[in-house]
C-alpha positions as CSV (number, residue, x, y, z in Angstrom):
1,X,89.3,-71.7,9.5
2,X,88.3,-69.4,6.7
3,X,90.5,-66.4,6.2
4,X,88.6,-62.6,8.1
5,X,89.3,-60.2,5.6
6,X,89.2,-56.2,6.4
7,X,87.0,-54.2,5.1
8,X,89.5,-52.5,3.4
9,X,90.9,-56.0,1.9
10,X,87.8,-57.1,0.9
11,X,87.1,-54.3,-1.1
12,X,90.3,-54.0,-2.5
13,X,89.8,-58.0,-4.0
14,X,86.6,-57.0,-5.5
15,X,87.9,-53.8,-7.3
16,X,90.5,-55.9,-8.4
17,X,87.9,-58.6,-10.1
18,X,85.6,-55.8,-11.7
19,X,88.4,-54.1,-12.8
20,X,90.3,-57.1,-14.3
21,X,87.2,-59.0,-15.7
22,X,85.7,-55.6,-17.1
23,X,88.6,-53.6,-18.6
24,X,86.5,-51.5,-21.2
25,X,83.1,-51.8,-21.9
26,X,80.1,-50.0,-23.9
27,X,76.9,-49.1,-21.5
28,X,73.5,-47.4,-22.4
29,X,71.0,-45.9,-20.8
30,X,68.9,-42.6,-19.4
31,X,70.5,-40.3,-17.8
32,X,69.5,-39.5,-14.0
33,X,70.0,-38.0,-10.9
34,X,73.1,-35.3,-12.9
35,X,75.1,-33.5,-10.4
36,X,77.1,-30.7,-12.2
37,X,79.6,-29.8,-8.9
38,X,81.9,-27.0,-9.2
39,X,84.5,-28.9,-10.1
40,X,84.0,-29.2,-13.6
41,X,83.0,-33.6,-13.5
42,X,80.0,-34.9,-13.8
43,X,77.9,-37.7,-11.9
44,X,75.1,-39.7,-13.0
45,X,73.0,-43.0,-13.0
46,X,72.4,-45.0,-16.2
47,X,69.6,-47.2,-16.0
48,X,66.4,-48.9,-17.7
49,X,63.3,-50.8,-17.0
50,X,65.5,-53.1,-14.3
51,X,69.1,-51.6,-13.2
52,X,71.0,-48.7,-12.6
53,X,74.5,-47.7,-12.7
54,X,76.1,-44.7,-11.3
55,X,78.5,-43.1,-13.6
56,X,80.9,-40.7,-12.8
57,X,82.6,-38.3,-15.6
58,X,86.0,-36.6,-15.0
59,X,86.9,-33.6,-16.3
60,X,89.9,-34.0,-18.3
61,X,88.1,-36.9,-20.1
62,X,85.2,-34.9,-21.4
63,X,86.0,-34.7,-24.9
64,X,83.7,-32.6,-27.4
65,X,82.8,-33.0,-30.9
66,X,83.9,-36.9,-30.8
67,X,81.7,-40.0,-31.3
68,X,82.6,-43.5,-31.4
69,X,81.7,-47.4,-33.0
70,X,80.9,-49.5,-29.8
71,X,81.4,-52.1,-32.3
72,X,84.9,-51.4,-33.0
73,X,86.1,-49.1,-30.8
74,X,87.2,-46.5,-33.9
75,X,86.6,-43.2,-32.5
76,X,85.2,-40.6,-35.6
77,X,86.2,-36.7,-35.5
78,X,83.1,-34.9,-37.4
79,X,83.4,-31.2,-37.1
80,X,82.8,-28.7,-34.5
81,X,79.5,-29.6,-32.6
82,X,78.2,-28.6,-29.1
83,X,80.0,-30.6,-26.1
84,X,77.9,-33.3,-24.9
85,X,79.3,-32.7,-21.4
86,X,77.7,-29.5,-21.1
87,X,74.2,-30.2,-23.0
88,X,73.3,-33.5,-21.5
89,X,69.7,-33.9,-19.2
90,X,68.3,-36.1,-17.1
91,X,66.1,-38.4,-19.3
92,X,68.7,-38.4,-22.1
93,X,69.4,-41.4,-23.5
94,X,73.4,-41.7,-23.9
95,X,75.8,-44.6,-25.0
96,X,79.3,-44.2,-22.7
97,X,82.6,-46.1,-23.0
98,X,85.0,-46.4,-20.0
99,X,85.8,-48.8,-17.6
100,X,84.0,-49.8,-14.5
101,X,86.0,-50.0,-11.0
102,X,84.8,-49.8,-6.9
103,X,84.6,-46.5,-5.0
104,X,86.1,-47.6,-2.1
105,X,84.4,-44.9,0.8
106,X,80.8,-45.9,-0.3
107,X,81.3,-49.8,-1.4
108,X,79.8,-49.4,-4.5
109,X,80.8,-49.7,-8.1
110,X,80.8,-47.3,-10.8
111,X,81.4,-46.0,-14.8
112,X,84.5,-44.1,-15.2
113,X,83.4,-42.7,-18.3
114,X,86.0,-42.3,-20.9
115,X,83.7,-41.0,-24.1
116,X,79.9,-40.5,-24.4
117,X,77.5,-40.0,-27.1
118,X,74.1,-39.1,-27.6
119,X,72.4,-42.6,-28.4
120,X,70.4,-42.0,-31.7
121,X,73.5,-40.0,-33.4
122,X,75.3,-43.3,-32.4
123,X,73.3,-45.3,-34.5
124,X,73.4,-42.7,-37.5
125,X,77.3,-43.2,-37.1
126,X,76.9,-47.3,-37.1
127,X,74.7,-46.9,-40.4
128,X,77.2,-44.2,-41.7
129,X,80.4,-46.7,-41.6
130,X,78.4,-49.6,-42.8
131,X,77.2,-47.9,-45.9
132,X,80.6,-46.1,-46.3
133,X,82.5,-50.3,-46.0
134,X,79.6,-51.4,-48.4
135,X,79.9,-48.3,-51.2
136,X,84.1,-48.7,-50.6
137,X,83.7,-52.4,-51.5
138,X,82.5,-51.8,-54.9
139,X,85.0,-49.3,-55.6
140,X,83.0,-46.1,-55.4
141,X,85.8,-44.0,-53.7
142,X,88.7,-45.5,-56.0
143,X,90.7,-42.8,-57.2
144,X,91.6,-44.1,-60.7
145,X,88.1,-43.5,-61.5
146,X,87.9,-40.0,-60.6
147,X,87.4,-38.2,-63.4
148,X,89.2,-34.3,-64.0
149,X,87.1,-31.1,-63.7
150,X,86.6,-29.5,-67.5
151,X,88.0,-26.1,-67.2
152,X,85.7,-22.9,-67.3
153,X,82.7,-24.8,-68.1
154,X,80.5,-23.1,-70.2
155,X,77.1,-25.3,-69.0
156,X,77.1,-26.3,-65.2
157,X,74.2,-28.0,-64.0
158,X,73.2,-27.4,-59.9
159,X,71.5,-30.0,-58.3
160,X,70.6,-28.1,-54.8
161,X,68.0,-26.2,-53.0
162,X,66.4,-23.2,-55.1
163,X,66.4,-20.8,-52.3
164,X,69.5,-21.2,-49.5
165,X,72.5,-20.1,-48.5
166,X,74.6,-22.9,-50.7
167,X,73.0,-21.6,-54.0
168,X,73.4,-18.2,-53.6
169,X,76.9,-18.7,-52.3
170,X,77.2,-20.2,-55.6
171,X,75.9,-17.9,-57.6
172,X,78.0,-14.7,-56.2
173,X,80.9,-16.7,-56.5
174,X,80.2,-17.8,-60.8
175,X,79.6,-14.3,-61.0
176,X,82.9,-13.0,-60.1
177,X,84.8,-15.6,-61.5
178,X,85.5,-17.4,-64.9
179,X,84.5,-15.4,-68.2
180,X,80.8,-16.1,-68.0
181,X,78.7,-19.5,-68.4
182,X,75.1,-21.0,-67.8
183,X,73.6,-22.3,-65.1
184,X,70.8,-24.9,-64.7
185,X,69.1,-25.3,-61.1
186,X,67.7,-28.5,-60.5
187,X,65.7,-27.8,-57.4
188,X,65.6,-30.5,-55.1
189,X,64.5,-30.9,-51.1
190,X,67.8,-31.5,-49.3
191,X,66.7,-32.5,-45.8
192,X,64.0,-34.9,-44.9
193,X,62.5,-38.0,-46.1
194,X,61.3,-37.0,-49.7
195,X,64.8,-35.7,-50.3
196,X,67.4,-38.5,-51.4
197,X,65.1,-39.8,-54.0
198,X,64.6,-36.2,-55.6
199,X,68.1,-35.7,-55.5
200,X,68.9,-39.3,-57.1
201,X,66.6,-38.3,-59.4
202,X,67.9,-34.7,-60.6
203,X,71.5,-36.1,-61.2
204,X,70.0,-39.0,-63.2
205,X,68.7,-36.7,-65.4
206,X,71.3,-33.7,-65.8
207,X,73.4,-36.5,-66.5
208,X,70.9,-38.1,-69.2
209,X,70.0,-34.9,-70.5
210,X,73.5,-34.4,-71.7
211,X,73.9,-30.6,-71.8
212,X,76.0,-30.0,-68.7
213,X,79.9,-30.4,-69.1
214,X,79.6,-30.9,-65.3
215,X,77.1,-31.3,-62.6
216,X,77.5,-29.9,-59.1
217,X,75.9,-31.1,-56.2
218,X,75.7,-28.8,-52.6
219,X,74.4,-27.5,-49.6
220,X,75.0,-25.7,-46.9
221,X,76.2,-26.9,-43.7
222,X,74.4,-28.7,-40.6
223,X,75.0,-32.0,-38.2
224,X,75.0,-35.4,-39.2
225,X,71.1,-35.9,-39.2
226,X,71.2,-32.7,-41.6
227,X,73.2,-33.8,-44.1
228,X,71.7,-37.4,-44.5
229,X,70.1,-37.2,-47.5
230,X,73.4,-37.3,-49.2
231,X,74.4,-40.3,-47.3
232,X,71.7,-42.6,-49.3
233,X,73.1,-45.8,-51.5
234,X,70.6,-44.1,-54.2
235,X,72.1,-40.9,-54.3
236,X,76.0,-42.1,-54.3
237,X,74.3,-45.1,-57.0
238,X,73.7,-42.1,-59.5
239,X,76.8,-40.1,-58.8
240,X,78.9,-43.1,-59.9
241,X,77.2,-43.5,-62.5
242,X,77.1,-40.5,-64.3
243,X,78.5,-40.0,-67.6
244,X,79.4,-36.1,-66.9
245,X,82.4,-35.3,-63.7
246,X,80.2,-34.5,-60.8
247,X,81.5,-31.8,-58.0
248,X,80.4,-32.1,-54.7
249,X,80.0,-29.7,-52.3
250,X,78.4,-30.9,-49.3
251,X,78.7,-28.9,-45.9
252,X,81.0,-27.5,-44.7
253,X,84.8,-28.6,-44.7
254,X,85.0,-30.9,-42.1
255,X,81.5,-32.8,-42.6
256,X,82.2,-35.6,-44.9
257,X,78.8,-37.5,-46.6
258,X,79.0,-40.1,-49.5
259,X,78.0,-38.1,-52.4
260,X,81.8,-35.7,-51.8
261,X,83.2,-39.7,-51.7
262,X,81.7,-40.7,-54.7
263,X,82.0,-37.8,-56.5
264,X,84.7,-37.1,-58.9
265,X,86.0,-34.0,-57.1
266,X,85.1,-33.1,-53.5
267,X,85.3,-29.3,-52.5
268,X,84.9,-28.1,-49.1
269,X,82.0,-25.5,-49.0
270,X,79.4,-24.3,-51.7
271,X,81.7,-21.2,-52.4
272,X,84.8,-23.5,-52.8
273,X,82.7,-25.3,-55.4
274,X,82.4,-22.3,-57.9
275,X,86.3,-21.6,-56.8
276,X,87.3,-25.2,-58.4
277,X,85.4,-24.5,-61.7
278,X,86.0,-21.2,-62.6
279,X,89.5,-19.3,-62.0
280,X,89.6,-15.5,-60.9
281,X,89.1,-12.6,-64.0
282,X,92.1,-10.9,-62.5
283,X,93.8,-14.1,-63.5
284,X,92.4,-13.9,-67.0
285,X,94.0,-10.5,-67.5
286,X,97.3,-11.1,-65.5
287,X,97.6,-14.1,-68.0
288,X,97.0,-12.0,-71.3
289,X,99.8,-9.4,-69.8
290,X,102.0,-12.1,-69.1
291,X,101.1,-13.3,-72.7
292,X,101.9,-10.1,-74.0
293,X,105.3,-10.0,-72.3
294,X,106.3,-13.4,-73.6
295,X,105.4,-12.2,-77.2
296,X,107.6,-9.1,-76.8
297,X,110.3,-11.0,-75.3
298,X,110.6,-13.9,-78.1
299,X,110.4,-10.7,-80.7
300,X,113.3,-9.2,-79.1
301,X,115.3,-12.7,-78.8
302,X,114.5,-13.7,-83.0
303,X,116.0,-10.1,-84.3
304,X,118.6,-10.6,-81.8
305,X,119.5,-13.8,-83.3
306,X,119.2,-12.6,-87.2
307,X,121.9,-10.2,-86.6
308,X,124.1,-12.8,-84.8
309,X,122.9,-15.0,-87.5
310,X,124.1,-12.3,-90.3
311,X,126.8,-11.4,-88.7
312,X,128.3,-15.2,-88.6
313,X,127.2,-15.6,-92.2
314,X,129.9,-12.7,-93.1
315,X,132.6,-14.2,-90.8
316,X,132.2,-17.5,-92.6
317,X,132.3,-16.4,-95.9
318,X,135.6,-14.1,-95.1
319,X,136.4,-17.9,-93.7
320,X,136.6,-19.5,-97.1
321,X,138.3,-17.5,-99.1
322,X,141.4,-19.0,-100.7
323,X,144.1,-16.1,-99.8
324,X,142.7,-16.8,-95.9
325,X,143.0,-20.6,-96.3
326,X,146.7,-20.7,-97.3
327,X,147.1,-18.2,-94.7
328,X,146.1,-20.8,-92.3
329,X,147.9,-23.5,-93.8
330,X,150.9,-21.6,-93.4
331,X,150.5,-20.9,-90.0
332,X,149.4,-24.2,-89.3
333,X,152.9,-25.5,-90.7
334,X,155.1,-23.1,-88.8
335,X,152.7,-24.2,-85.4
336,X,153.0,-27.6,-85.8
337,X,157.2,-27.4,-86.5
338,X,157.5,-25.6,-83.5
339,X,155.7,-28.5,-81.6
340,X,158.0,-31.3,-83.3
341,X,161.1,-29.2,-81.9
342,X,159.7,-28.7,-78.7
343,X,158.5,-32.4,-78.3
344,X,161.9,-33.6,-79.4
345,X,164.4,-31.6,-77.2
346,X,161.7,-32.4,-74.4
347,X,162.2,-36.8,-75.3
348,X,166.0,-36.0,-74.7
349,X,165.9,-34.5,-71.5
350,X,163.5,-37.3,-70.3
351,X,165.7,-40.1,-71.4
352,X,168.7,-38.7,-70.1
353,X,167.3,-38.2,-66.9
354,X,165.3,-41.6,-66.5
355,X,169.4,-43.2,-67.9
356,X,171.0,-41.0,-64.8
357,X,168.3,-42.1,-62.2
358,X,169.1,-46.1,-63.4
359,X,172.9,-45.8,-62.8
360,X,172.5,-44.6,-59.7
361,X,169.8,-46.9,-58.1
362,X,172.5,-49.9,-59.7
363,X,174.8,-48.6,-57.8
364,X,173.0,-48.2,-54.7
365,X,171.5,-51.6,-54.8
366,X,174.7,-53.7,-55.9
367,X,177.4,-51.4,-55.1
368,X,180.3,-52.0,-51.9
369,X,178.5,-49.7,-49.4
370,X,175.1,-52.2,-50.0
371,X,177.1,-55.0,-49.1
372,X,178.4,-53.6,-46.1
373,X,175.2,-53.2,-45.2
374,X,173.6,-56.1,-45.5
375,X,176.6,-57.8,-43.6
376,X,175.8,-55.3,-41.0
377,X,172.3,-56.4,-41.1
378,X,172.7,-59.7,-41.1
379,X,175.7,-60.0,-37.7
380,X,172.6,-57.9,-36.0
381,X,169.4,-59.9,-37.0
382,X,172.4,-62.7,-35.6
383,X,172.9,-61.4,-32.3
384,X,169.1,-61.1,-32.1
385,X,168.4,-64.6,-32.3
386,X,170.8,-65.8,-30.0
387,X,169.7,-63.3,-27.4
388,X,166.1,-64.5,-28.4
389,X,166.5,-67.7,-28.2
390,X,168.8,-68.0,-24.3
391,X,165.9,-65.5,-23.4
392,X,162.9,-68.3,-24.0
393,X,165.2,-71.0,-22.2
394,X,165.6,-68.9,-19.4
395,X,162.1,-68.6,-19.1
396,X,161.3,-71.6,-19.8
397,X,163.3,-73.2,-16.9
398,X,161.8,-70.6,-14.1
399,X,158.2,-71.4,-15.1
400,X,159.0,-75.8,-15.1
401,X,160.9,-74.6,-11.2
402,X,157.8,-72.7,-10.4
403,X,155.3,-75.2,-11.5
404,X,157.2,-77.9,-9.2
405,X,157.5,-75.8,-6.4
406,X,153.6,-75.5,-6.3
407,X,152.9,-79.4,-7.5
408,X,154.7,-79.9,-4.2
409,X,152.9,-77.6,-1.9
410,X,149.9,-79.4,-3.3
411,X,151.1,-82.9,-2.5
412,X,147.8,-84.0,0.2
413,X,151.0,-86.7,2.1
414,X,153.0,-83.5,2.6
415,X,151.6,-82.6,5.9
416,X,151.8,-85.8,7.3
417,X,155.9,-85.8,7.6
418,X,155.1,-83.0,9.8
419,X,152.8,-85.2,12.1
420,X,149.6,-84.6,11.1
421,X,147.0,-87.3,9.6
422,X,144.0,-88.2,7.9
423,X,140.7,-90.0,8.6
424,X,139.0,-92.1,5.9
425,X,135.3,-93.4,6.8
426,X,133.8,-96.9,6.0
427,X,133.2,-95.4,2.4
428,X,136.9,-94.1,1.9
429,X,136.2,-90.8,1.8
430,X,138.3,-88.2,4.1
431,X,136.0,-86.9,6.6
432,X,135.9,-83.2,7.1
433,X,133.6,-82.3,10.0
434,X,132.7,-84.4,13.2
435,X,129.2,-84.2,11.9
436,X,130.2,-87.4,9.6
437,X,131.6,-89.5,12.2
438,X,129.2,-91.4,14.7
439,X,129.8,-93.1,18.1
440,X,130.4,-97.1,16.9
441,X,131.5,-96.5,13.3
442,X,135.1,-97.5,12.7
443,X,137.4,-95.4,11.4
444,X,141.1,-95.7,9.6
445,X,143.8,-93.4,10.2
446,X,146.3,-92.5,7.9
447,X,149.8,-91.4,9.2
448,X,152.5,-90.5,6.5
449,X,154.0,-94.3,7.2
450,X,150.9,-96.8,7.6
451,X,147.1,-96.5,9.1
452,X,145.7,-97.6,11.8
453,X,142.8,-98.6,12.4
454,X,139.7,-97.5,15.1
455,X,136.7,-97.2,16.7
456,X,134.6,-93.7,17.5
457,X,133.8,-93.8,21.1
458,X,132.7,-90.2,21.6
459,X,132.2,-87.4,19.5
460,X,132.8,-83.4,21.0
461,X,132.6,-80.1,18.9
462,X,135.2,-77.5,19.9
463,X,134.3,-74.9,22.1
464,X,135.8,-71.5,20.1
465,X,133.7,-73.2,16.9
């Protein structure tokens, strides 16, 4: 008979299988039937032209600014944008991760929805990573390439919108900075269809043109769709190969695109672009003060050396004269018989003292007292090995007594003096229980002089047993 499961059973087993054959999967579809309960999580149905799937979104797990590869798995952190959680609509079309598993009180399974993502930026991501593995692969983002930023560039061309927040960021910024330079605008679209090729095109020819000692691409920040005209394999073609450093400024600082990868230097906004070429005036003058410091310091530190210069000059030339050289020579000669004395008297001592310590270590070591006590030494060391030695035999006999007295008490014929016996079966083995002994089977038993032999006629088990 087939097993009856509870409902509870049942639906335990099939939890177990969903969960277990479907650990983590990738789902899309449009959003339906949204409940937004006071709780904070959110419940839904995904479904197209032929199924549906209710979905149900906790909480803690609503994550914002995050989208994902369903390909990979790799989760990408982009910058700040509006949480999905709270802007999503029925009709939506949405790509969620998570893992599917039974709601037990209504029997039906579900999405546990770990991450979610509007579909179309999704697909802008997938396209983002493939051209970003492609451009990598031909070594656009190697650093060794990367070429240096001139410093306070004179001619800087733009390539960027003319009218926008990003060029007149720019502008106030190259005005307050740096000791004054010119500035080219290349206007370009940059958003829309028309606008990679444009910008391709400007950066081409600042480069060609060869006036610019640098050539800076921005704009002002947006969301991924925004910014991706300067994600087109045309536009990072150019950059690369450009004979002047290009300096991109695309967004703002967390939005990355692969014209700031391609580029020689990346900065983080439009404003930080103009920071990176040109430095601050304040610096200018704090630099000519410090200047002017370090020239009146090494003035002061080359008189101060003449005059110790000068005044060494004099010492040396007092130095050399002959009434101070056999000055020196004399007192040289009276130093160095002074030493001789002192090193001789100091010899003496030393040998007489090293010849003392000899005499008396002879004595010690050969004398009548070391004799007496080595001939102490050796009566004791004496006494110790004959003490030593009855001390092991003694020992030695009480272990041999104690191993007898124990061979004996396991002698297996001892007991029999004392009137027990033994029972071997018909395999000569000693039988131990009445369990291996059978009505019939004959037996031998062994008394301490001689068997006998027998036959079982009955076989009882003790009653206290």
């Amino acid at each position: 008979m087939s097993r009856v499961f509870t409902v509870r059973e049942l639906t335990r087993a099939i939890r177990d299988a969903i969960e277990g054959g479907f650990p983590y999967v990738w789902v899309q579809g449009q959003v339906s039937n949204l409940s937004r309960p006071s709780s904070g999580h959110l419940y839904f149905t995904l479904k197209d032209e032929d199924a549906a799937l209710n979905c149900v979104w906790f909480r803690g797990s609503q994550r914002d600014a995050e989208t994902f590869d369903p390909l990979t798995g790799e989760v990408f952190e982009d910058g700040p944008r509006p949480g999905l959680s709270r802007t999503v609509r029925n009709g939506q079309e949405l790509l969620c991760a998570g893992r599917l598993t039974v709601y037990a009180p209504r029997g039906g399974y579900q999405l546990v929805v770990e991450m979610a993502q509007d579909a179309g930026l999704g697909r802008l991501h997938l396209a983002f990573e493939e051209l970003k593995r492609r451009l990598s692969a031909k070594g656009y983002f190697a650093v060794e390439r990367k070429r240096p930023l001139p410093r306070s560039p004179r001619r800087v061309a733009v390539v960027t919108a003319p009218r926008g927040a990003a060029i007149h960021d720019f502008l106030r910024i190259a005005g307050e900075r740096g000791v004054g330079c010119e500035i080219r605008i290349h206007p370009v679209p940059v958003q829309g269809a028309e606008a990679p090729p444009r910008i391709a095109a400007a950066i081409a020819e600042a480069g060609r043109l060869g006036w610019a000692e640098v050539i800076v691409v921005i704009r002002g920040g947006g969301s991924l769709e925004d910014l991706w005209a300067f994600n087109d394999e045309a536009v990072a073609d150019v950059i690369y190969a450009s004979p002047v450093p290009v300096l991109a400024g695309v967004g703002h600082e967390v939005d990355f695109t692969m014209a700031d990868m391609t580029a020689d230097v990346r900065a983080a906004t439009p404003s930080h672009a103009a920071q990176l070429l040109w430095r601050e005036r304040r610096e200018f003058v704090q630099g000519l003060d410090e200047l002017e410091m370090r020239l009146s310091r090494a003035f002061d530190r080359a008189f101060t050396t003449g005059e110790g210069r000068l005044a060494a000059l004099e010492r040396a030339l007092g130095w050399l004269s002959p009434v101070r050289a056999l000055e020196r020579y004399d007192e040289r000669f009276a130093e160095s018989a002074s030493r001789l004395a002192r090193a001789w008297e100091a010899g003496y001592r030393l040998r007489s003292q090293r010849v003392e310590q000899l005499v008396a270590a002879l004595r010690h070591s050969f004398g009548p007292e070391a004799l007496e006590r080595r001939q102490a030494r050796l009566q004791t060391l004496h006494a110790s090995l004959i003490h030593a030695g009855q001390t092991q035999l003694n020992t030695v006999e009480r272990r041999v007594e104690n191993l007898g007295v124990r061979l004996a008490a396991l002698d297996p014929e001892a007991p029999l003096q004392r009137g027990y016996s033994l029972v071997r079966g018909p395999d000569g083995r000693f039988l131990k229980s009445i369990r291996e002994a059978a009505p019939g089977q004959r037996l031998d038993i062994v008394l301490h002089d001689g068997e006998v032999g027998t036959v079982v006629t009955s076989v009882r088990e003790r009653d206290d047993v």
